[in-house]
PyMOL Python script that loads the backbone (N, CA, C, O; Angstrom):
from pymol import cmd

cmd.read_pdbstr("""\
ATOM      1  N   UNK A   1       0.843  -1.174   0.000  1.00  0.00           N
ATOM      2  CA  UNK A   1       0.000   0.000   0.000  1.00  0.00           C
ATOM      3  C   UNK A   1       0.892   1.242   0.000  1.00  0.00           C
ATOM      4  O   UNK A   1       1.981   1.301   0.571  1.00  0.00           O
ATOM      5  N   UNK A   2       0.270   2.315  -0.760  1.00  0.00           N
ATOM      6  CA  UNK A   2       1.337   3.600  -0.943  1.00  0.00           C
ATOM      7  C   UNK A   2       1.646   4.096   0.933  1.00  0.00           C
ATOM      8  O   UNK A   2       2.693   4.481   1.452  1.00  0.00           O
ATOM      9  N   UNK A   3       0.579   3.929   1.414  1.00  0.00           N
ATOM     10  CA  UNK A   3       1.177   4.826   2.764  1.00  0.00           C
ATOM     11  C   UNK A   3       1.711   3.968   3.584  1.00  0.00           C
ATOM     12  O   UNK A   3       1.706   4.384   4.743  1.00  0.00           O
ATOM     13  N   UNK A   4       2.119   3.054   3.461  1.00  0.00           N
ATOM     14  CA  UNK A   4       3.434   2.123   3.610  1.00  0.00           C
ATOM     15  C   UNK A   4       4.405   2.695   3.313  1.00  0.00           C
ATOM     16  O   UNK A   4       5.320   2.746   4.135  1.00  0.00           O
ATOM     17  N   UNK A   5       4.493   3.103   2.480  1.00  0.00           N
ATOM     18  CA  UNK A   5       6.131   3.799   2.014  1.00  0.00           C
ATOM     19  C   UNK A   5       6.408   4.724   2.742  1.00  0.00           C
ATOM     20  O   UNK A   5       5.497   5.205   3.415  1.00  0.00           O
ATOM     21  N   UNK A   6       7.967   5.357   2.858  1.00  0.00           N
ATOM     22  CA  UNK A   6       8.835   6.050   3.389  1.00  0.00           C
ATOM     23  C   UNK A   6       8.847   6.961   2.529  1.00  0.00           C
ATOM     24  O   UNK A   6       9.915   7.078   1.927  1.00  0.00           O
ATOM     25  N   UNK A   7       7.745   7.894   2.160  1.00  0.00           N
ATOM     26  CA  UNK A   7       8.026   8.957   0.963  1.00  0.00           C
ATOM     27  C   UNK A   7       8.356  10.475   1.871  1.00  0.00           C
ATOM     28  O   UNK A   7       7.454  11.102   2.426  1.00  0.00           O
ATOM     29  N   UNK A   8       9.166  10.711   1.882  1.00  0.00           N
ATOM     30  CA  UNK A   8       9.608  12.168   2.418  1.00  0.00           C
ATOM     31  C   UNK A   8       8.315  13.109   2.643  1.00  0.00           C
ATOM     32  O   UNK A   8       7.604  13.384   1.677  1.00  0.00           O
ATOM     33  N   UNK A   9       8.120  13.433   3.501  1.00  0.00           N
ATOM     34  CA  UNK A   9       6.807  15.012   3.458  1.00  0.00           C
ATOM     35  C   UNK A   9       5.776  14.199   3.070  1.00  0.00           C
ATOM     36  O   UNK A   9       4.943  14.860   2.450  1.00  0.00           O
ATOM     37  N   UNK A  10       5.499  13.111   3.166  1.00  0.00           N
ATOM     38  CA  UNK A  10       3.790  12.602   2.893  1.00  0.00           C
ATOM     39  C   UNK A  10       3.020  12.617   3.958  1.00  0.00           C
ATOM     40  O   UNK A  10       3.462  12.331   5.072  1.00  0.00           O
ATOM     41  N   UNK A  11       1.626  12.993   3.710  1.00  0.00           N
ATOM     42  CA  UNK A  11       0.752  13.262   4.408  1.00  0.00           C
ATOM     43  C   UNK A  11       0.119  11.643   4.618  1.00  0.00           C
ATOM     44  O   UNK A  11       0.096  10.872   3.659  1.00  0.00           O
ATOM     45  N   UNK A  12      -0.246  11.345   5.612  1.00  0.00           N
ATOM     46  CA  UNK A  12      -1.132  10.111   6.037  1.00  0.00           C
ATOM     47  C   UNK A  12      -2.756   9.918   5.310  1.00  0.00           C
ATOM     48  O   UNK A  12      -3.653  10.748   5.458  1.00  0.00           O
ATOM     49  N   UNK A  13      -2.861   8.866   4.653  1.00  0.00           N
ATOM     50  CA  UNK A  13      -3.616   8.767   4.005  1.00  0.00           C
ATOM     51  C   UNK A  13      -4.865   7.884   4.391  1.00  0.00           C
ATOM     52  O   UNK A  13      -4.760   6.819   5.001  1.00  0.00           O
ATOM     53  N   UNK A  14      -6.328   8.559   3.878  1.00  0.00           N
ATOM     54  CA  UNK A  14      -7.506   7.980   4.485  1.00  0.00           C
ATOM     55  C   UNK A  14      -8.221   7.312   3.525  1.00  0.00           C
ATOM     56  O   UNK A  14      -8.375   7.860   2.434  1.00  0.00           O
ATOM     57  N   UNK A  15      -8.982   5.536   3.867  1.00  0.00           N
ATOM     58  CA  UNK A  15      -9.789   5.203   2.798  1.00  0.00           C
ATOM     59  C   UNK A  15     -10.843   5.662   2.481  1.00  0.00           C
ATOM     60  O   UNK A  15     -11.686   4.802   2.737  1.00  0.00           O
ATOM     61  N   UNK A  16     -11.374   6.660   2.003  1.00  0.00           N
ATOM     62  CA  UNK A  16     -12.302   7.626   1.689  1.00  0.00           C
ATOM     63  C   UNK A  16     -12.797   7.978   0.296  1.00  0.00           C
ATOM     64  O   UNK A  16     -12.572   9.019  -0.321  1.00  0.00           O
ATOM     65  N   UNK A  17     -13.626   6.757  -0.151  1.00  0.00           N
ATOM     66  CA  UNK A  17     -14.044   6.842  -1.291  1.00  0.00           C
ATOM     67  C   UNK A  17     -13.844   7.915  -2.147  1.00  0.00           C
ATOM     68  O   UNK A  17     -13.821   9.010  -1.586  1.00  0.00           O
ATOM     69  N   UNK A  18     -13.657   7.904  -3.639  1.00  0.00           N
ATOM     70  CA  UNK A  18     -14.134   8.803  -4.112  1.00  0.00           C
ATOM     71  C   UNK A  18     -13.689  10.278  -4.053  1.00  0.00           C
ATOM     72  O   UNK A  18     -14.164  11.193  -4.726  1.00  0.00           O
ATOM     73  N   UNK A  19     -12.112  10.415  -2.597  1.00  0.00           N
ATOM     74  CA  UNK A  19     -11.887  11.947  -2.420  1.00  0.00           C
ATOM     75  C   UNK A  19     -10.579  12.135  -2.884  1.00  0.00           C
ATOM     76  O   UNK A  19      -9.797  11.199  -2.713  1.00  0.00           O
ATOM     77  N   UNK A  20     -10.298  12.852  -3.272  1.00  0.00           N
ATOM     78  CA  UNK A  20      -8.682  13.730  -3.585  1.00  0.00           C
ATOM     79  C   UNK A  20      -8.357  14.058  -2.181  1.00  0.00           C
ATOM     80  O   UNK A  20      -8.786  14.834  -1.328  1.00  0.00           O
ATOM     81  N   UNK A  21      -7.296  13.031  -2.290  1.00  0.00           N
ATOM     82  CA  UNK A  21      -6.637  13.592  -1.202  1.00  0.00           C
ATOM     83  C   UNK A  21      -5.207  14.430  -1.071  1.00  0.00           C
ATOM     84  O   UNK A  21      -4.354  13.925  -1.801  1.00  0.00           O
ATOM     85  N   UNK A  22      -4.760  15.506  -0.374  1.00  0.00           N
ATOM     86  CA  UNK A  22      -3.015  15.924  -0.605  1.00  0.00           C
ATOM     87  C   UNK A  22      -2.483  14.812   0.002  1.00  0.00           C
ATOM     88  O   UNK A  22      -2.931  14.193   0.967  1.00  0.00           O
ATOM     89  N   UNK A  23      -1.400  14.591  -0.702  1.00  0.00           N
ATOM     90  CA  UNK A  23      -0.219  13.544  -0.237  1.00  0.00           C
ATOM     91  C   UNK A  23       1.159  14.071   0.130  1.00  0.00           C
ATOM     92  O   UNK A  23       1.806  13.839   1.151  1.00  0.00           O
ATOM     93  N   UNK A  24       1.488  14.861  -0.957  1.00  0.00           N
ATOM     94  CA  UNK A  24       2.833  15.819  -1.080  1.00  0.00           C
ATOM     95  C   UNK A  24       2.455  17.034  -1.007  1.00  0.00           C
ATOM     96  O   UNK A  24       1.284  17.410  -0.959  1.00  0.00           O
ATOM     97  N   UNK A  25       3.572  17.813  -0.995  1.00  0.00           N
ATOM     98  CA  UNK A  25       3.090  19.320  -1.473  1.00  0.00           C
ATOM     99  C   UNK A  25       2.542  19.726  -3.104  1.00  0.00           C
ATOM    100  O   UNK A  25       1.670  20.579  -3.268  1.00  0.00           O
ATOM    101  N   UNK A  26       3.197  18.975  -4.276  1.00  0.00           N
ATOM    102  CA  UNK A  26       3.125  18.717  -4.990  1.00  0.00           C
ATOM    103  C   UNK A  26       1.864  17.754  -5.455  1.00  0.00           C
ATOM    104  O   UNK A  26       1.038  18.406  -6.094  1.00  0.00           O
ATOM    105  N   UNK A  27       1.549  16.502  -5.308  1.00  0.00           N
ATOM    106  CA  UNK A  27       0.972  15.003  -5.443  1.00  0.00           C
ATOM    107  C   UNK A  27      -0.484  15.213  -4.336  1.00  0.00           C
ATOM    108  O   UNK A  27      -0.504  15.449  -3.128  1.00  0.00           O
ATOM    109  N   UNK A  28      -1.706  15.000  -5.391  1.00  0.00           N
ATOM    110  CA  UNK A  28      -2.990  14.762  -5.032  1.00  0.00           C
ATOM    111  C   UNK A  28      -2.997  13.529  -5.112  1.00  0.00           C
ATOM    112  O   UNK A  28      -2.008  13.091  -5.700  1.00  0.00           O
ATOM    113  N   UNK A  29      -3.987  12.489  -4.625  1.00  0.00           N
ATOM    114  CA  UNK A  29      -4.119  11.508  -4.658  1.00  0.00           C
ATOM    115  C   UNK A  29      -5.940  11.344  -4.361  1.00  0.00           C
ATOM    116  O   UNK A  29      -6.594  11.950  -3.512  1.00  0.00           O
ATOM    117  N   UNK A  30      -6.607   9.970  -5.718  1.00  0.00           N
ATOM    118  CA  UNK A  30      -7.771   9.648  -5.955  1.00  0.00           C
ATOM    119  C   UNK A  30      -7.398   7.937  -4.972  1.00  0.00           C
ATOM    120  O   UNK A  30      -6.420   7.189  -4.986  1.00  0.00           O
ATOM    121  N   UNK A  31      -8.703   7.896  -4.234  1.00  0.00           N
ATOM    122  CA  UNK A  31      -8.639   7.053  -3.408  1.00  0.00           C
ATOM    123  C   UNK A  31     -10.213   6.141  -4.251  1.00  0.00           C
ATOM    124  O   UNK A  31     -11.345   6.577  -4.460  1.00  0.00           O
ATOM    125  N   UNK A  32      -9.644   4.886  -4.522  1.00  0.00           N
ATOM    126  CA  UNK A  32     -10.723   4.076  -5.161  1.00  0.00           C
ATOM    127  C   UNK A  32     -10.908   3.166  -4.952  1.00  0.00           C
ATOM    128  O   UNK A  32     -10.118   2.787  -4.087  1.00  0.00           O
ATOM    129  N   UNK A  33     -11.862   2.099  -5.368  1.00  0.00           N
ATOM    130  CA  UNK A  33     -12.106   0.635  -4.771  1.00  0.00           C
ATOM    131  C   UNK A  33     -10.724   0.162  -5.444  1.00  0.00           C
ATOM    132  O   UNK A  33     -10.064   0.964  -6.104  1.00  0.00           O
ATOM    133  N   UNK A  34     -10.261  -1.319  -5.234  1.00  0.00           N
ATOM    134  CA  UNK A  34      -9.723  -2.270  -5.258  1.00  0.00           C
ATOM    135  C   UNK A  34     -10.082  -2.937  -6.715  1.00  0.00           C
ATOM    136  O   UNK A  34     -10.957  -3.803  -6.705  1.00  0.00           O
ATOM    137  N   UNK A  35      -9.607  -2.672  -7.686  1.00  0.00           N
ATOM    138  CA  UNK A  35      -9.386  -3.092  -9.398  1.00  0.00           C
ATOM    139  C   UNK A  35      -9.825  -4.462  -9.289  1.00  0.00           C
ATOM    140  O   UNK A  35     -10.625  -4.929 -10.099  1.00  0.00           O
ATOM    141  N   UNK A  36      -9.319  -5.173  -8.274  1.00  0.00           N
ATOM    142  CA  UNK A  36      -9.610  -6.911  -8.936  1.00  0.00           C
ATOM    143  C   UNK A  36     -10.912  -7.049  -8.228  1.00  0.00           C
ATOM    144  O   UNK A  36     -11.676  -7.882  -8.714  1.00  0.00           O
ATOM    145  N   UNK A  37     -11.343  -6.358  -7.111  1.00  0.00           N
ATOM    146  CA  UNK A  37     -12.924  -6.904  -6.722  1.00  0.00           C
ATOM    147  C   UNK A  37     -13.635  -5.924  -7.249  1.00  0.00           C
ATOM    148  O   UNK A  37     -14.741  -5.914  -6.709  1.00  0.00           O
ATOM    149  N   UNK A  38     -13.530  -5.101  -8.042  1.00  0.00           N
ATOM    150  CA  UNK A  38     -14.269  -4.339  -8.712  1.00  0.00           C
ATOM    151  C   UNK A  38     -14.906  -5.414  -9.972  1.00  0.00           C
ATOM    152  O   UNK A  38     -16.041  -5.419 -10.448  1.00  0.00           O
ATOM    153  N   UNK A  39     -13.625  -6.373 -10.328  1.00  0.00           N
ATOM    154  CA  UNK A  39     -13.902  -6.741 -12.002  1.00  0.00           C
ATOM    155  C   UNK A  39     -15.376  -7.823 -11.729  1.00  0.00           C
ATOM    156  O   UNK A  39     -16.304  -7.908 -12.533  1.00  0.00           O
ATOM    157  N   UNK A  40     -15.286  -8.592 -10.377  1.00  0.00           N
ATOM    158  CA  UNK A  40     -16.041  -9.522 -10.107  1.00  0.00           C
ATOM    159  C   UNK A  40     -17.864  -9.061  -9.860  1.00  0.00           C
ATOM    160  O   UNK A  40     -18.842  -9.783  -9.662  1.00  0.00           O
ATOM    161  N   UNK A  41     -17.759  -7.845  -9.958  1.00  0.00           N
ATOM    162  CA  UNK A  41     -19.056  -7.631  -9.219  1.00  0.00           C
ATOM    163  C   UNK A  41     -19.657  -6.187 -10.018  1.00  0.00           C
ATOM    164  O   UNK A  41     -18.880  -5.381 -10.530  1.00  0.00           O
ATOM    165  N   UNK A  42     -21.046  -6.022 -10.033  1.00  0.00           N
ATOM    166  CA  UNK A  42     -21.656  -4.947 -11.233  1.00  0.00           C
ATOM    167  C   UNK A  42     -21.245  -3.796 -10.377  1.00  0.00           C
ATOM    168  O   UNK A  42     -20.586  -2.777 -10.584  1.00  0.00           O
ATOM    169  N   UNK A  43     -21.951  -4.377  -9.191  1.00  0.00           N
ATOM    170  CA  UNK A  43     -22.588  -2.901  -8.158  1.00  0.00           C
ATOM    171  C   UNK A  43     -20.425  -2.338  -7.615  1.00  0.00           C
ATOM    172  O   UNK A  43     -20.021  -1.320  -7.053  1.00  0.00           O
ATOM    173  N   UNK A  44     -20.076  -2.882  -7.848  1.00  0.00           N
ATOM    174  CA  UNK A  44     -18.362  -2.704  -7.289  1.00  0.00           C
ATOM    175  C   UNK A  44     -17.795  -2.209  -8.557  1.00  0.00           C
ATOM    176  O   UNK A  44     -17.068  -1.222  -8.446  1.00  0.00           O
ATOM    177  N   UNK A  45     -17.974  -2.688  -9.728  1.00  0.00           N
ATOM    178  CA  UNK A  45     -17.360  -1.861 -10.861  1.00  0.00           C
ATOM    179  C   UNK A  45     -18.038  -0.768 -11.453  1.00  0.00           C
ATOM    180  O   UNK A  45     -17.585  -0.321 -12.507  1.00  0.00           O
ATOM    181  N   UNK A  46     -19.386  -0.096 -10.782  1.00  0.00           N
ATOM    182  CA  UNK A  46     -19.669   1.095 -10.718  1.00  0.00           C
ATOM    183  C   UNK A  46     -19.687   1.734  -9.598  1.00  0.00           C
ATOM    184  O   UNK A  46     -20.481   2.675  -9.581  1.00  0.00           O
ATOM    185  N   UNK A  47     -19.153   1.575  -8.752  1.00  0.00           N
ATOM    186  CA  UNK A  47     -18.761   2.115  -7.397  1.00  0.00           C
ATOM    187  C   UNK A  47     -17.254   2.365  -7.457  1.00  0.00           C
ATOM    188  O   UNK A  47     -16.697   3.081  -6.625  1.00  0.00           O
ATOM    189  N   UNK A  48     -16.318   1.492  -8.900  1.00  0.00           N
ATOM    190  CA  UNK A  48     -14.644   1.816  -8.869  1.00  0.00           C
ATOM    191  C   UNK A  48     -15.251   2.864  -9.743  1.00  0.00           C
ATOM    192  O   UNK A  48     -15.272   3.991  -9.250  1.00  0.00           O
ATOM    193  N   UNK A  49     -15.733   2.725 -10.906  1.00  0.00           N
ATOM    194  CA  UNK A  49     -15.773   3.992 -11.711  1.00  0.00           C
ATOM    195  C   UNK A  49     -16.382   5.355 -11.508  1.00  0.00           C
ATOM    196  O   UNK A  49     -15.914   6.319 -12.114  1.00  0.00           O
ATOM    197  N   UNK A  50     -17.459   5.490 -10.640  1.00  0.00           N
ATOM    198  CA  UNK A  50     -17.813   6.409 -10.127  1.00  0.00           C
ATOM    199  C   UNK A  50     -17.198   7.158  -9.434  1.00  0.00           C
ATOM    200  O   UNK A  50     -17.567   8.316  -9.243  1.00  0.00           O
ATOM    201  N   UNK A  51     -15.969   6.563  -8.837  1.00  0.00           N
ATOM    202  CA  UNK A  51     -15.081   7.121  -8.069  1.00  0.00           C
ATOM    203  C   UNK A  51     -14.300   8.868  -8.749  1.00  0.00           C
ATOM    204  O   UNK A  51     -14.042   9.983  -8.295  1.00  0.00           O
ATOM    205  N   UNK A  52     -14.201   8.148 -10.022  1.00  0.00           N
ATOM    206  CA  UNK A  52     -13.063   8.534 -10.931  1.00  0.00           C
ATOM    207  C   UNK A  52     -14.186  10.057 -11.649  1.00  0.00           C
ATOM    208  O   UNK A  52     -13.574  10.882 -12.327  1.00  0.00           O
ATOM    209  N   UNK A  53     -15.074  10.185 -11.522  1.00  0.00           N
ATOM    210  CA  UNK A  53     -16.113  11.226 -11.355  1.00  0.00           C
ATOM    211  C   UNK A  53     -15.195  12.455 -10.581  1.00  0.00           C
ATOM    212  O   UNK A  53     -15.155  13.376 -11.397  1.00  0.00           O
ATOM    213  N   UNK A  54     -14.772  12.677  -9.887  1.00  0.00           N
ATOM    214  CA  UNK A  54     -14.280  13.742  -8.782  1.00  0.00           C
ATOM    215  C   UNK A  54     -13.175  14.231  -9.355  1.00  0.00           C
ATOM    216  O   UNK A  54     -12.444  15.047  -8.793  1.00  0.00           O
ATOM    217  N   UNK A  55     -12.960  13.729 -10.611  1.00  0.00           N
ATOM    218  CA  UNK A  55     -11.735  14.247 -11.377  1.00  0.00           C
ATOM    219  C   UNK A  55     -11.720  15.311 -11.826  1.00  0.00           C
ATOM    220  O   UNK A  55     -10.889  16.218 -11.774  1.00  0.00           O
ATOM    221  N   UNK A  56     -13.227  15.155 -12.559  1.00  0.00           N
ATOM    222  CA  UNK A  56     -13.367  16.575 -13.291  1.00  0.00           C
ATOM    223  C   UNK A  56     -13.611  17.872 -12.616  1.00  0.00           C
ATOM    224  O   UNK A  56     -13.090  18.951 -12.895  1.00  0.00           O
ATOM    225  N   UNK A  57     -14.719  17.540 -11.429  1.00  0.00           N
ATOM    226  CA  UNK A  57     -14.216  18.381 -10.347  1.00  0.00           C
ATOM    227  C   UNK A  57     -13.471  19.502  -9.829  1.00  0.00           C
ATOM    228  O   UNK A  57     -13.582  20.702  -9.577  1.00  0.00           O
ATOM    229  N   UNK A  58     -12.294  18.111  -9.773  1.00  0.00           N
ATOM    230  CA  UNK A  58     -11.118  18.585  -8.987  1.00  0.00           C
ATOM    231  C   UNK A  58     -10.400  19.238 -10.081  1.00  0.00           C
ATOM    232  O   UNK A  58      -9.534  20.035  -9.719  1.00  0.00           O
ATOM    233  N   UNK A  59     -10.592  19.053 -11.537  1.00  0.00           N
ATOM    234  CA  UNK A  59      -9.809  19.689 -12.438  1.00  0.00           C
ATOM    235  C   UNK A  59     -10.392  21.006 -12.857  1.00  0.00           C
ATOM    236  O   UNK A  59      -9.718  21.991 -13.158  1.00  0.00           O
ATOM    237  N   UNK A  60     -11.634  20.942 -12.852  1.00  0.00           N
ATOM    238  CA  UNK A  60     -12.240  22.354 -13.245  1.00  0.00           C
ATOM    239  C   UNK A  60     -11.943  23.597 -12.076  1.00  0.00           C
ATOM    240  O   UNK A  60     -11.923  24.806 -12.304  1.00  0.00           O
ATOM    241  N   UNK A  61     -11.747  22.995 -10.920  1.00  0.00           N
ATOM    242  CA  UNK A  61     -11.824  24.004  -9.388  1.00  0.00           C
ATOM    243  C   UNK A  61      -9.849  24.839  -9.682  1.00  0.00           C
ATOM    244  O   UNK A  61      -9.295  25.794  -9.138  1.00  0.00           O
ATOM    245  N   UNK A  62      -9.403  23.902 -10.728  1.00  0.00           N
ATOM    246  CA  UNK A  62      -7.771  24.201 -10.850  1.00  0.00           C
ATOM    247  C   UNK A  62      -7.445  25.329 -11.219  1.00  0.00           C
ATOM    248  O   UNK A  62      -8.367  25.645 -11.971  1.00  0.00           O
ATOM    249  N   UNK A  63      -6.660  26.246 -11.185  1.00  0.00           N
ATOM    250  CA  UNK A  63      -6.568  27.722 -11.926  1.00  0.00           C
ATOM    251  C   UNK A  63      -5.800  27.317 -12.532  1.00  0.00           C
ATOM    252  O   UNK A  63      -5.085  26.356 -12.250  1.00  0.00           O
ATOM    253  N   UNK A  64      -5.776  28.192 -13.841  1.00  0.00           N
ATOM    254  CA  UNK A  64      -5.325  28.117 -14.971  1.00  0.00           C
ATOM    255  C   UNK A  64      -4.112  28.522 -14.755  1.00  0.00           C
ATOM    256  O   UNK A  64      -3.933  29.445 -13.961  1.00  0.00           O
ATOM    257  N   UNK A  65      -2.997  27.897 -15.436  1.00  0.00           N
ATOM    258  CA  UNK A  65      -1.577  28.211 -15.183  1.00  0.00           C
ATOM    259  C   UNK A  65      -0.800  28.783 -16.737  1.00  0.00           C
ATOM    260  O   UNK A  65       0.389  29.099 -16.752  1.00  0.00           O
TER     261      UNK A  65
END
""", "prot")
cmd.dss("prot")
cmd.show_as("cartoon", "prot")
cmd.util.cbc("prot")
cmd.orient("prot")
């Protein structure tokens, strides 16, 4: 798991569907279901993809650089 690692300045990370989380000062992070029990199940592989919804979101809220 990423917050296992020893990454310099990382922020502690929560399983929290669906949210952008800061990790770095730099590095957002999308927190999502689990890819292989997603593939097995309807209601789980629209609950991984729905996740991925908060993208646009999070990209539109971005200022333009």
């Amino acid at each position: 798991m990423l917050s296992d690692l020893d990454i310099p300045l990382a922020r502690p990370l929560e399983p929290r569907l669906a949210e952008i989380q800061p990790f770095t000062a730099s590095i957002d992070l999308l927190y999502v279901p689990n890819i292989d029990e997603a593939l097995d199940d309807d209601g789980a592989k629209r609950q991984f993809w729905s996740a991925f919804r908060m993208l646009g979101q999070w990209w539109a809220e971005l200022p333009p650089y």
